[in-house]
CHARMM internal coordinates of N, CA and C (Angstrom, degrees):
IC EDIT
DIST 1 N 1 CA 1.4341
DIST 1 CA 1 C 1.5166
ANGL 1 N 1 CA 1 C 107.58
DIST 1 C 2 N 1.3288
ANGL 1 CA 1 C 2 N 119.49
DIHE 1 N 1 CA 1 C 2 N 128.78
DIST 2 N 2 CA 1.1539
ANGL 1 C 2 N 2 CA 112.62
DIHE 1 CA 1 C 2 N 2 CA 175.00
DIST 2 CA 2 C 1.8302
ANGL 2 N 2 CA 2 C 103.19
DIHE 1 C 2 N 2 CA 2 C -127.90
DIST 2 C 3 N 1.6823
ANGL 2 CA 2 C 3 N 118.22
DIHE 2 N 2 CA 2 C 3 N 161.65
DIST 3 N 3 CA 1.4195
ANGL 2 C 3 N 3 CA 127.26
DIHE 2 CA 2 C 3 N 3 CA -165.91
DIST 3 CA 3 C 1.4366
ANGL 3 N 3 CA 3 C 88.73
DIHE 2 C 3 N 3 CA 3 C -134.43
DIST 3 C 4 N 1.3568
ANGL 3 CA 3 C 4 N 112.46
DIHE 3 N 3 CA 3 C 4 N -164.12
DIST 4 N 4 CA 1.6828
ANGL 3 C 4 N 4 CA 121.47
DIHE 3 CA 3 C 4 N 4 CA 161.16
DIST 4 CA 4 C 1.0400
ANGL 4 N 4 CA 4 C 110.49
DIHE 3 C 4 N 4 CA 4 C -101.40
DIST 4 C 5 N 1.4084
ANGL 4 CA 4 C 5 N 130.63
DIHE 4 N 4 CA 4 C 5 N 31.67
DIST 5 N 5 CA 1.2705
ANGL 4 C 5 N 5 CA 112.48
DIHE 4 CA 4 C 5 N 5 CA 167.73
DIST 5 CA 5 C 1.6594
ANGL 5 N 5 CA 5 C 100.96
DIHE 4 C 5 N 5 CA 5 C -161.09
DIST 5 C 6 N 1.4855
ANGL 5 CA 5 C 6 N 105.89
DIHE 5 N 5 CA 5 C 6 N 0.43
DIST 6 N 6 CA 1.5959
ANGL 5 C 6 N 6 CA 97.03
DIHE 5 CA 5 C 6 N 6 CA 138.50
DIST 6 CA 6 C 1.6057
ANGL 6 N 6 CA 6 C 125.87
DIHE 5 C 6 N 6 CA 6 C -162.77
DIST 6 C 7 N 1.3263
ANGL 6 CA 6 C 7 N 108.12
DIHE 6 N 6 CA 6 C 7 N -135.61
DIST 7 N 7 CA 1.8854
ANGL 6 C 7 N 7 CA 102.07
DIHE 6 CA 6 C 7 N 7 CA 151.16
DIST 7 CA 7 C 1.3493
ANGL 7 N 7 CA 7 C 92.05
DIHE 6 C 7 N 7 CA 7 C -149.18
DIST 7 C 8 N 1.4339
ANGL 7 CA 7 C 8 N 111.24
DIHE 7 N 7 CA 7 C 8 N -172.68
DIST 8 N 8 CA 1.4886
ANGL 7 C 8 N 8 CA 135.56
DIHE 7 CA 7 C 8 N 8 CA 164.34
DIST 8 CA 8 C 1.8101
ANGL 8 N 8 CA 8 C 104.62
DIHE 7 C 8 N 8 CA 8 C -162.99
DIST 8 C 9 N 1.4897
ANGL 8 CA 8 C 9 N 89.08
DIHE 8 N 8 CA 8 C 9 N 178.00
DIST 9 N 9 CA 1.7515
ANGL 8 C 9 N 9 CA 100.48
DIHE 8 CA 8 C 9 N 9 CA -163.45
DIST 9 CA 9 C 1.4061
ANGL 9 N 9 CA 9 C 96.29
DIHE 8 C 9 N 9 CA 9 C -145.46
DIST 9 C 10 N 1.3886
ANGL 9 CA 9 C 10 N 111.40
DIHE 9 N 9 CA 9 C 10 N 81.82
DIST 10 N 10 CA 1.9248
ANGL 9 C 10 N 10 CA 109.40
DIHE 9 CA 9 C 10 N 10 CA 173.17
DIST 10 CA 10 C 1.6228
ANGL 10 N 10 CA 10 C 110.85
DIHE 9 C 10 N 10 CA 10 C -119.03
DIST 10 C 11 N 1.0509
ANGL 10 CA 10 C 11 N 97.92
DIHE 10 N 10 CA 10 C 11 N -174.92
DIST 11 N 11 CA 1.8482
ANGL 10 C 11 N 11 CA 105.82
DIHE 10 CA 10 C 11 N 11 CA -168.66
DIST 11 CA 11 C 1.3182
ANGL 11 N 11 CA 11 C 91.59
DIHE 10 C 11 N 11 CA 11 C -91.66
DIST 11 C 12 N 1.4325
ANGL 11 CA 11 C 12 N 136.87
DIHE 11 N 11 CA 11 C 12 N 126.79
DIST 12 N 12 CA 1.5960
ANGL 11 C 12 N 12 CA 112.06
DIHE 11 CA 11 C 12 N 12 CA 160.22
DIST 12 CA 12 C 1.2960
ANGL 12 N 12 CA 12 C 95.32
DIHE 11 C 12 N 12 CA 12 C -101.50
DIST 12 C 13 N 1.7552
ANGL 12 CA 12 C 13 N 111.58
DIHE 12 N 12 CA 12 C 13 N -156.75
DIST 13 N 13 CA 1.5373
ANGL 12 C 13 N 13 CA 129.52
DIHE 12 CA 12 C 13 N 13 CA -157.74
DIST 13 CA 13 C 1.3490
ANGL 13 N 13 CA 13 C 80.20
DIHE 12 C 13 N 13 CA 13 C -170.74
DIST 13 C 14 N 1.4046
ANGL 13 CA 13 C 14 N 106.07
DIHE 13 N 13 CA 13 C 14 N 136.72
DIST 14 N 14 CA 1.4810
ANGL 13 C 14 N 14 CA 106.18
DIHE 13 CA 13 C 14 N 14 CA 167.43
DIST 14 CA 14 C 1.7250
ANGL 14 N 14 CA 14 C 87.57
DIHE 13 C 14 N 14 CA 14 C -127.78
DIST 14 C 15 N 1.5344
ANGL 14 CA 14 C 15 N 90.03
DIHE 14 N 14 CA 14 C 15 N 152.86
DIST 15 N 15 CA 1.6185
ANGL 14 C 15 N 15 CA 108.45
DIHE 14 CA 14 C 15 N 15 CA -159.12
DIST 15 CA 15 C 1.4227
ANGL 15 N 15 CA 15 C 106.03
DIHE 14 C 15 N 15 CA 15 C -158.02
DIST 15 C 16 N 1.4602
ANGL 15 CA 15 C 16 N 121.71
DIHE 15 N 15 CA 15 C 16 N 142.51
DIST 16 N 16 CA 1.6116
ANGL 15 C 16 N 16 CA 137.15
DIHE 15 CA 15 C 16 N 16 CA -173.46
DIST 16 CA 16 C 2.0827
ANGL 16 N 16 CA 16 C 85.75
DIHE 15 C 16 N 16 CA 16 C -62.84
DIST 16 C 17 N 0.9563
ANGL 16 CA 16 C 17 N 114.68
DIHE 16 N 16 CA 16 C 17 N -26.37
DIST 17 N 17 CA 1.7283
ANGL 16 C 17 N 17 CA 103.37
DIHE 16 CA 16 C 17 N 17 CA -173.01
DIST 17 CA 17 C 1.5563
ANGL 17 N 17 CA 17 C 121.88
DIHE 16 C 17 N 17 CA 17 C -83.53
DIST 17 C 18 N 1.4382
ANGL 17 CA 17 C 18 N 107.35
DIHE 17 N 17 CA 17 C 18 N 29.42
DIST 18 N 18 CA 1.4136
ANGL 17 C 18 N 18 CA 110.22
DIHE 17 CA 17 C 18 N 18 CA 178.57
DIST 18 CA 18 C 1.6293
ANGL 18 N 18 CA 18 C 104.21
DIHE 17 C 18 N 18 CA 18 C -150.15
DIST 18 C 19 N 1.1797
ANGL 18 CA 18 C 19 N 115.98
DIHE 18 N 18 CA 18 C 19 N 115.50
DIST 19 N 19 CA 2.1433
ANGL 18 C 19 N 19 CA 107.72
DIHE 18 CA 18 C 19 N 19 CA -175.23
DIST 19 CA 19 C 1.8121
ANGL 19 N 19 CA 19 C 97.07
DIHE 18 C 19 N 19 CA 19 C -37.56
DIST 19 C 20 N 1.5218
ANGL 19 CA 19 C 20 N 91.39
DIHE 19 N 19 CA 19 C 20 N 175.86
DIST 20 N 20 CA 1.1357
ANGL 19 C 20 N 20 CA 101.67
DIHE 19 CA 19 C 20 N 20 CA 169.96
DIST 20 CA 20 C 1.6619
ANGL 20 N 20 CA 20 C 114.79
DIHE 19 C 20 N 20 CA 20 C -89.01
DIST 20 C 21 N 1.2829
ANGL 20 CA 20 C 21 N 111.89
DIHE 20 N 20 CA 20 C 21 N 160.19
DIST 21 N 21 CA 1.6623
ANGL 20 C 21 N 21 CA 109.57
DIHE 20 CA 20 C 21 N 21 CA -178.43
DIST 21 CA 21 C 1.9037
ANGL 21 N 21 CA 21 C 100.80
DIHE 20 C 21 N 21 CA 21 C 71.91
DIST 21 C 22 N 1.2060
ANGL 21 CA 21 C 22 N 115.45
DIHE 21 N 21 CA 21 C 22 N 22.78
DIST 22 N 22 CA 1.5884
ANGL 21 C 22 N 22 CA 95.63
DIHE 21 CA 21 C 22 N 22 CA 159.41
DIST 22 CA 22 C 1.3289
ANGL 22 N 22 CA 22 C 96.01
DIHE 21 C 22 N 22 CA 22 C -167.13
DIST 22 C 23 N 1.7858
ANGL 22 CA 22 C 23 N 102.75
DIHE 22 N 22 CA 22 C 23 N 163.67
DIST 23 N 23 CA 1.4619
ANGL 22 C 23 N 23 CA 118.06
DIHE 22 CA 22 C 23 N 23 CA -122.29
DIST 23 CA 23 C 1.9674
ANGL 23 N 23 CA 23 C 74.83
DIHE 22 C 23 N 23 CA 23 C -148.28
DIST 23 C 24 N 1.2752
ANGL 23 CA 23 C 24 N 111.50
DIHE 23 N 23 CA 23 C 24 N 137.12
DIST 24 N 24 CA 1.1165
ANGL 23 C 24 N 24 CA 116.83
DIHE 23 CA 23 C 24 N 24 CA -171.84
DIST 24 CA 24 C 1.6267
ANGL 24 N 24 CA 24 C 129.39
DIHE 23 C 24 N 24 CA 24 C -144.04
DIST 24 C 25 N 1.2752
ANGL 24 CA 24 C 25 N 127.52
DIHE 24 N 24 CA 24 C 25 N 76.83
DIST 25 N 25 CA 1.3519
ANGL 24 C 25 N 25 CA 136.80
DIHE 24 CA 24 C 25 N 25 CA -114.76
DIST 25 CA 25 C 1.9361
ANGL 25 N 25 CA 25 C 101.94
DIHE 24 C 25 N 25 CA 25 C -130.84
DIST 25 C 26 N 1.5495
ANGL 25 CA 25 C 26 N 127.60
DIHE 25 N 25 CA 25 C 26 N 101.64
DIST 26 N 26 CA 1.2791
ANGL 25 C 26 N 26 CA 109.94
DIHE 25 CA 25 C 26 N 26 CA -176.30
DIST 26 CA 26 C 1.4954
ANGL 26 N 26 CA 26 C 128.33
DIHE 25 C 26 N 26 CA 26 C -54.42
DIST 26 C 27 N 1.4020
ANGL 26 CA 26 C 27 N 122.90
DIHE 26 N 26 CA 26 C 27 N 138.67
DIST 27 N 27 CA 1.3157
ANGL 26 C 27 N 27 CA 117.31
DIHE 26 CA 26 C 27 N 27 CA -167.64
DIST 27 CA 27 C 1.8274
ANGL 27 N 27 CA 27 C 113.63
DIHE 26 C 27 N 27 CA 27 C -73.53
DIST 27 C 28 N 1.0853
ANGL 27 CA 27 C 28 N 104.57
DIHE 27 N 27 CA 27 C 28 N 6.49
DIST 28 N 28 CA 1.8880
ANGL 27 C 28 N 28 CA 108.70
DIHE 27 CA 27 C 28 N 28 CA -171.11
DIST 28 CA 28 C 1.6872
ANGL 28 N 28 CA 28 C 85.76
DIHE 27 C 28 N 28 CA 28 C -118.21
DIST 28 C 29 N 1.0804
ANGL 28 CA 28 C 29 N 136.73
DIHE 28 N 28 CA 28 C 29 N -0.83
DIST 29 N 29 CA 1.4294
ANGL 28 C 29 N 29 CA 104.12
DIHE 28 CA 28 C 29 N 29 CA 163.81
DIST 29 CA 29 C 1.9625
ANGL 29 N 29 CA 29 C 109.59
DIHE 28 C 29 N 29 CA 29 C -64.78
DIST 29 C 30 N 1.8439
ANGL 29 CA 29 C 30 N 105.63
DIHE 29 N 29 CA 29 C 30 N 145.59
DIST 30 N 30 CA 1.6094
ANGL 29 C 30 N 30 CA 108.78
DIHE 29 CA 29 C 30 N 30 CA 178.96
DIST 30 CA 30 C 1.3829
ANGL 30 N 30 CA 30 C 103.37
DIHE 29 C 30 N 30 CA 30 C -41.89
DIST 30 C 31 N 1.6274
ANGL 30 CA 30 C 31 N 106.74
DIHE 30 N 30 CA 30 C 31 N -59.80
DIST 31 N 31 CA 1.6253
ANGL 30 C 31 N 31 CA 106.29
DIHE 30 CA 30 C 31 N 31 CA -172.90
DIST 31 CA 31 C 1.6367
ANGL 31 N 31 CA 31 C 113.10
DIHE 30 C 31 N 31 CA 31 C -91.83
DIST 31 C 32 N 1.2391
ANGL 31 CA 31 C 32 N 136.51
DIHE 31 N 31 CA 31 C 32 N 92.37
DIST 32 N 32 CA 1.2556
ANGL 31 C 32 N 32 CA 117.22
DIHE 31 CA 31 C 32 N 32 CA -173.28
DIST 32 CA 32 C 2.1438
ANGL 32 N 32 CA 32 C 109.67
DIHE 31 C 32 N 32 CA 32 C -161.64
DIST 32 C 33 N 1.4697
ANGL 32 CA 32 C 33 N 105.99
DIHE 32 N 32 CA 32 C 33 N -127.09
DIST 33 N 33 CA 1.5522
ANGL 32 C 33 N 33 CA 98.01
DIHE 32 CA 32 C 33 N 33 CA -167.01
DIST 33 CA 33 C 1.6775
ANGL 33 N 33 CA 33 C 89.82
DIHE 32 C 33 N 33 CA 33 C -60.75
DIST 33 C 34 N 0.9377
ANGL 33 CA 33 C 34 N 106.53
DIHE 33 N 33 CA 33 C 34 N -10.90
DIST 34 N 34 CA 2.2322
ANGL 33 C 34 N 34 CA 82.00
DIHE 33 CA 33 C 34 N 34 CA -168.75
DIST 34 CA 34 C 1.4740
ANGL 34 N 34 CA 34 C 105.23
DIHE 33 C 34 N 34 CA 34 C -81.42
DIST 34 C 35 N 1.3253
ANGL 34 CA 34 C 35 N 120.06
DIHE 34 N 34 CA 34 C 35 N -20.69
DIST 35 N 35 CA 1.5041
ANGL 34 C 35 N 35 CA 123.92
DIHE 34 CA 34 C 35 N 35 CA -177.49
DIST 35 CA 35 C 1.6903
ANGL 35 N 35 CA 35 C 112.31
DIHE 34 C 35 N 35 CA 35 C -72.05
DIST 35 C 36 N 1.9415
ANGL 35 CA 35 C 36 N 92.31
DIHE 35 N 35 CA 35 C 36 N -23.71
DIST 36 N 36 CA 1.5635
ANGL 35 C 36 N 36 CA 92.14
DIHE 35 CA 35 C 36 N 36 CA -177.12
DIST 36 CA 36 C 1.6742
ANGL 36 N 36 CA 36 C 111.50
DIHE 35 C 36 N 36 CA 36 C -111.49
DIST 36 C 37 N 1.5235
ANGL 36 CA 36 C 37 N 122.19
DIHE 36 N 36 CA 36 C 37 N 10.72
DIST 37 N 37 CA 1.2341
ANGL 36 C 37 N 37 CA 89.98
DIHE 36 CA 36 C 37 N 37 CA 176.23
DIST 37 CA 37 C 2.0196
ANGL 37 N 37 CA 37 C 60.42
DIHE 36 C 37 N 37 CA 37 C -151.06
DIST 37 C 38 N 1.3909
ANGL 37 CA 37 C 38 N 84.59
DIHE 37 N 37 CA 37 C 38 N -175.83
DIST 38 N 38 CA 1.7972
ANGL 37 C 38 N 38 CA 113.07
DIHE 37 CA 37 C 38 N 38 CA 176.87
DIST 38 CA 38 C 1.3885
ANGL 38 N 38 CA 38 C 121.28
DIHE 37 C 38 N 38 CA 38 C -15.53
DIST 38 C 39 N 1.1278
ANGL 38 CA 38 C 39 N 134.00
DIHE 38 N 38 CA 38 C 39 N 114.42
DIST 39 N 39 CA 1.9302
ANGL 38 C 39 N 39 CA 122.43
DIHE 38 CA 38 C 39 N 39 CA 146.40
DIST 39 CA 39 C 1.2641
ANGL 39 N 39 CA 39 C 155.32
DIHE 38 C 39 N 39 CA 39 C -36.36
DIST 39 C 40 N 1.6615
ANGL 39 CA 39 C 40 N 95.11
DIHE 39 N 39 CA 39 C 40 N -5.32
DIST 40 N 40 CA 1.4103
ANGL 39 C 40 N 40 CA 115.74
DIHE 39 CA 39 C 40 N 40 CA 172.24
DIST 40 CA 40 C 1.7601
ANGL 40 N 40 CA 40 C 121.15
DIHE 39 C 40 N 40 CA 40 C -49.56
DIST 40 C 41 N 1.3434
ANGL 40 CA 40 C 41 N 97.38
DIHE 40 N 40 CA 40 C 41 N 137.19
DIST 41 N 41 CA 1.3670
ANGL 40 C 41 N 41 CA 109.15
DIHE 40 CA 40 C 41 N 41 CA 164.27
DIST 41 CA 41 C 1.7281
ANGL 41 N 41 CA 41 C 132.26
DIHE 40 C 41 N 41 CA 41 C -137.13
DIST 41 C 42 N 1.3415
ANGL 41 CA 41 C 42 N 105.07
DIHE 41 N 41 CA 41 C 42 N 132.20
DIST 42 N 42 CA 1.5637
ANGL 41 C 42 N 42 CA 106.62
DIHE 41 CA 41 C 42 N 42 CA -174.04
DIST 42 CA 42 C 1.6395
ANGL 42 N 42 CA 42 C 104.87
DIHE 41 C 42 N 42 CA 42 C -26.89
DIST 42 C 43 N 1.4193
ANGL 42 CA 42 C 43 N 117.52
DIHE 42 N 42 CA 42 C 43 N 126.62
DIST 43 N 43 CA 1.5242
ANGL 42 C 43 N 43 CA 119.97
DIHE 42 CA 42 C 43 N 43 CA 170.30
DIST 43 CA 43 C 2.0521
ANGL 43 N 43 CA 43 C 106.71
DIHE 42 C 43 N 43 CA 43 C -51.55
DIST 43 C 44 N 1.0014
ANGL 43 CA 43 C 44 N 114.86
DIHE 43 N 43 CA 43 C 44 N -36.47
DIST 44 N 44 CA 1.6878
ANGL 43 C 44 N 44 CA 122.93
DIHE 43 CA 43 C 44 N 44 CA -161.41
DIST 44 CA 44 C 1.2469
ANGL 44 N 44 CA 44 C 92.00
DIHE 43 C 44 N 44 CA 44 C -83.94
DIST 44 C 45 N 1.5261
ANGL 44 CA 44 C 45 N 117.06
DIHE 44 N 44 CA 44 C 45 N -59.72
DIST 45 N 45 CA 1.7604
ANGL 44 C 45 N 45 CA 100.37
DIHE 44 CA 44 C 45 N 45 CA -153.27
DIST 45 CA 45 C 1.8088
ANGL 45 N 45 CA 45 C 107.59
DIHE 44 C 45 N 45 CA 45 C -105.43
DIST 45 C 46 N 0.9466
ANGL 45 CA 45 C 46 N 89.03
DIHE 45 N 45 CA 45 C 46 N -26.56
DIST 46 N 46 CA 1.6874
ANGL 45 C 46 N 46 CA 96.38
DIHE 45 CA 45 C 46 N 46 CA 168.31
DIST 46 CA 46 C 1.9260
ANGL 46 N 46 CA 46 C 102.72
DIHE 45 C 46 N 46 CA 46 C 103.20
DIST 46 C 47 N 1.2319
ANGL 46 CA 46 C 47 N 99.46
DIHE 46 N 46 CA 46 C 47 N 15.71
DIST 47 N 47 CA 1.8863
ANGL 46 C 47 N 47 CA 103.90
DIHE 46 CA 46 C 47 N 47 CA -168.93
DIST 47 CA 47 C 1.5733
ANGL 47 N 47 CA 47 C 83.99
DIHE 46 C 47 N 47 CA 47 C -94.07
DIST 47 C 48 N 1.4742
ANGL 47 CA 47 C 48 N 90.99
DIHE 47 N 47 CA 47 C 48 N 154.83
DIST 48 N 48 CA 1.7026
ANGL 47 C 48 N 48 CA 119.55
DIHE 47 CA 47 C 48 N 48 CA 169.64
DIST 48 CA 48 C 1.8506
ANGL 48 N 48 CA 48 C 103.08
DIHE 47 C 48 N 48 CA 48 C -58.17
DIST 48 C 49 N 1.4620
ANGL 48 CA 48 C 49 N 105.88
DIHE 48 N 48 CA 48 C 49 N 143.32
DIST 49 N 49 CA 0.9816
ANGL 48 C 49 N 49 CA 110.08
DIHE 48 CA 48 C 49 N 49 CA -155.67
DIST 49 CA 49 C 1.4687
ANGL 49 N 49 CA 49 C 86.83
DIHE 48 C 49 N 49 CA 49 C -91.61
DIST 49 C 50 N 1.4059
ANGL 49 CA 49 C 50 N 132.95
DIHE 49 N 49 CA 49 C 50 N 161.82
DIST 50 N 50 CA 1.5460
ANGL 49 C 50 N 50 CA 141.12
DIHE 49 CA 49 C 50 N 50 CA 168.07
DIST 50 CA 50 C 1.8785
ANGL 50 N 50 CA 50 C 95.58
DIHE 49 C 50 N 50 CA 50 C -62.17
DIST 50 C 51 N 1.5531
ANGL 50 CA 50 C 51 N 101.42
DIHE 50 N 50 CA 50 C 51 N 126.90
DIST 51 N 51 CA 1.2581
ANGL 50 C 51 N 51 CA 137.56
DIHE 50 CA 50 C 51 N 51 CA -175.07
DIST 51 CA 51 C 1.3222
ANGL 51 N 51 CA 51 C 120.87
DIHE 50 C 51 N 51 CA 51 C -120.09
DIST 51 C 52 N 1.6517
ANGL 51 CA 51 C 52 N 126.28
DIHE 51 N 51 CA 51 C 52 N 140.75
DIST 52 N 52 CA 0.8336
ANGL 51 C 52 N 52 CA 116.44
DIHE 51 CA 51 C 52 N 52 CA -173.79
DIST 52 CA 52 C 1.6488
ANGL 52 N 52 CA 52 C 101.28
DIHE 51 C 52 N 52 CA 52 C -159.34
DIST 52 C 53 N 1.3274
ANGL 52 CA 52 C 53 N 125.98
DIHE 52 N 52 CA 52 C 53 N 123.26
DIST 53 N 53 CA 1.2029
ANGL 52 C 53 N 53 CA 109.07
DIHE 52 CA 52 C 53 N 53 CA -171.01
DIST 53 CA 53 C 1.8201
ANGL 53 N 53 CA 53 C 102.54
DIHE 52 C 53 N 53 CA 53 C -159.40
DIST 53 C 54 N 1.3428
ANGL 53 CA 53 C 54 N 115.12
DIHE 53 N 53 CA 53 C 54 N 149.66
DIST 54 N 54 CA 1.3531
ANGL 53 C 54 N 54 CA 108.66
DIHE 53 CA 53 C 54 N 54 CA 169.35
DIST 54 CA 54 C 1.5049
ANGL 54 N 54 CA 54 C 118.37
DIHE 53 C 54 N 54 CA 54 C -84.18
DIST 54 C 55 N 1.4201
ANGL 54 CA 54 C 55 N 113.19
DIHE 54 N 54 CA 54 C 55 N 137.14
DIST 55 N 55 CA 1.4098
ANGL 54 C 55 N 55 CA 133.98
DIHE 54 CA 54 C 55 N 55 CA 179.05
DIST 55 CA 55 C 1.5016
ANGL 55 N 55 CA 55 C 128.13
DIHE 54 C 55 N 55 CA 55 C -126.43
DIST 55 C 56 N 1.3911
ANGL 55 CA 55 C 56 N 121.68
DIHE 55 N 55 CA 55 C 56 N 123.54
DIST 56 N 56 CA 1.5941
ANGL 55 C 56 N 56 CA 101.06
DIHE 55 CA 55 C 56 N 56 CA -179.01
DIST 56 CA 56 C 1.8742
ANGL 56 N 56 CA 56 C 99.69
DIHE 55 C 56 N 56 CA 56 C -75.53
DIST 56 C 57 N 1.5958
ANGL 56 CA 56 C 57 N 90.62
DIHE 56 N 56 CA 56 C 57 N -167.30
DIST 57 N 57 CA 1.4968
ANGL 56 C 57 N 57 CA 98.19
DIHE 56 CA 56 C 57 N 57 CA -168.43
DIST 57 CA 57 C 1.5111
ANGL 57 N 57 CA 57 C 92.49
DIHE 56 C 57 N 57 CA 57 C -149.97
DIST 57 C 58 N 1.3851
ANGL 57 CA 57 C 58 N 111.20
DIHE 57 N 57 CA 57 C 58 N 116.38
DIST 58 N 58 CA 1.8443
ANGL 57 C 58 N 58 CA 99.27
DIHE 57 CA 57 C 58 N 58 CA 170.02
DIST 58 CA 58 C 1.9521
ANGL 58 N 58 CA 58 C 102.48
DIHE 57 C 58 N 58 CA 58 C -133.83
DIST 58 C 59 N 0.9942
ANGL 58 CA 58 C 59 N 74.88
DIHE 58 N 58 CA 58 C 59 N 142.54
DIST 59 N 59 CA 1.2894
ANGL 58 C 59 N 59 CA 97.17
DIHE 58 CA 58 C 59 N 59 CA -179.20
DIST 59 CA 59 C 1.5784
ANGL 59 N 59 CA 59 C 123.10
DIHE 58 C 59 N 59 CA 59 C -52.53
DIST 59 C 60 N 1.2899
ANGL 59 CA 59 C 60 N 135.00
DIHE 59 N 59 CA 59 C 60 N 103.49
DIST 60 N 60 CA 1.4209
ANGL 59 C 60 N 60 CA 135.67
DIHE 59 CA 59 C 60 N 60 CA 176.11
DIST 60 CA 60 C 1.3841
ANGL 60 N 60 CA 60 C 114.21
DIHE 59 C 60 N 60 CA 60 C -73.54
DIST 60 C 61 N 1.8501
ANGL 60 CA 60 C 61 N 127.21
DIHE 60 N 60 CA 60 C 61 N 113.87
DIST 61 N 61 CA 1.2253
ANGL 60 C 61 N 61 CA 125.64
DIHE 60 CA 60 C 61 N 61 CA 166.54
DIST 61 CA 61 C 0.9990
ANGL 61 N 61 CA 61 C 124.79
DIHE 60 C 61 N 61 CA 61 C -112.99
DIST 61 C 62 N 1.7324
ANGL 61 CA 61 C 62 N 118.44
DIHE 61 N 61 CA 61 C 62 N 160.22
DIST 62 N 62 CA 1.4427
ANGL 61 C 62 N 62 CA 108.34
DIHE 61 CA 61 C 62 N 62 CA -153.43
DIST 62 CA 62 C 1.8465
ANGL 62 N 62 CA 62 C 120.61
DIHE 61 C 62 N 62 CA 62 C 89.66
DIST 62 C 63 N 1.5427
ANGL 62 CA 62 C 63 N 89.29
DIHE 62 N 62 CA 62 C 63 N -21.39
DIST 63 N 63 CA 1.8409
ANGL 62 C 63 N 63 CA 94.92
DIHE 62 CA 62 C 63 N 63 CA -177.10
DIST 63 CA 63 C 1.5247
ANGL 63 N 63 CA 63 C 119.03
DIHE 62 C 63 N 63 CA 63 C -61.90
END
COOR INIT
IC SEED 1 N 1 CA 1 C
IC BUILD
């Protein structure tokens, strides 16, 4: 998955439990939404702030 302001490399699953055209990714994985959108973190608790950003998605073969 790559954004403008980064990439990442995860396994997806595509599944009837998510619309089509969106991509739904926890923000506490090491490699994951923080790699693809902002570094921000709540001033109080120190957690990743709710993120939201467009990303393509291409398919890795051979993986």
């Amino acid at each position: 998955m790559t954004s403008r302001r980064g990439e990442s490399i995860a396994v997806a699953r595509v599944t009837d439990d998510v619309a089509p055209k969106v991509l739904y990714m926890p923000m506490h994985f090491v490699h994951g939404a923080n790699d693809l959108t902002n570094t921000a973190l709540d001033p109080l608790s120190k957690m990743p702030e709710l993120k939201h950003c467009a990303v393509k998605v291409e398919k890795i073969t051979g993986a």
